[in-house]
N, C-alpha and C positions, 0 to 999 in steps of 0.2 A: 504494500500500500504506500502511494506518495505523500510527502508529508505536505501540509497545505502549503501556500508559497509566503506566505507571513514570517513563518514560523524561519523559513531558508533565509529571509530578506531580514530577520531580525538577528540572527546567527550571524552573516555575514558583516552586518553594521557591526554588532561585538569583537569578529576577528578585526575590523580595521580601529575602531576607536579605543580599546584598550592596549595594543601594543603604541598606539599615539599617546596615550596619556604614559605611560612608559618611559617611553623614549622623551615626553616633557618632564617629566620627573625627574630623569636623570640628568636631564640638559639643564635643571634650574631647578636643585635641590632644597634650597633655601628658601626658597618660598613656600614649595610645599612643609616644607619644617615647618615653619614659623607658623602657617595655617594650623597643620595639627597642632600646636603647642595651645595657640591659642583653645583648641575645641578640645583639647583634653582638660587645660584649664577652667574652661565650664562645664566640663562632665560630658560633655556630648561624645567623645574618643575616650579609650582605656588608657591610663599613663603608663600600662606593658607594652602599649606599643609602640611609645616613642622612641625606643635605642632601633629599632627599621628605617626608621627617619632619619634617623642620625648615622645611619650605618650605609645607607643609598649616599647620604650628605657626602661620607668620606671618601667612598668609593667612587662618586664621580670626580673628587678635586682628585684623585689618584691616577685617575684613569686623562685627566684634562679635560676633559670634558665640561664641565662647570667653570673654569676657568675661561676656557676659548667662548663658549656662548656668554658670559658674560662681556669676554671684550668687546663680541659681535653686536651685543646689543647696550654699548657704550656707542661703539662707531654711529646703530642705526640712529639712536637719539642724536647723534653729534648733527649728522647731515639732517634730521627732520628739522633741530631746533635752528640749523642754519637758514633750511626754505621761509620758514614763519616769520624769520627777521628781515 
């Protein structure tokens, strides 16, 4: 039996948008930190699970990763904040 096509179409949005959040994760780890920190701060997140956060954190400045897209998006701000002026 075929499975409905909903069900294929919503499968396939989950294979692309969670290796994308992923791959942001790891390209700008700091912000997602600082987001958990916050919501475990109000209870909404477990605080067992902040050393994950911390531990992606380290793993991209190791890997350069979080360094290089940070400087990329130093550069993109440099050239926006020049158009506006």
């Amino acid at each position: 039996m075929e499975q409905p096509v909903h069900t294929t179409s919503i499968r396939r949005a989950m294979g692309v948008i969670y290796p994308a959040l992923l791959i942001g994760w790891l390209a700008f780890p700091g912000p997602v930190r600082d987001w958990a920190s916050e919501r475990a701060a109000q209870g909404l997140l477990p605080q067992a699970i902040m050393p994950v956060f911390e531990s992606v954190d380290v793993f991209s400045q190791q890997i350069g990763l979080s360094p290089l897209m940070q400087r990329l998006h130093g550069r993109l701000n440099a050239r926006l904040d020049e158009r506006i002026r």
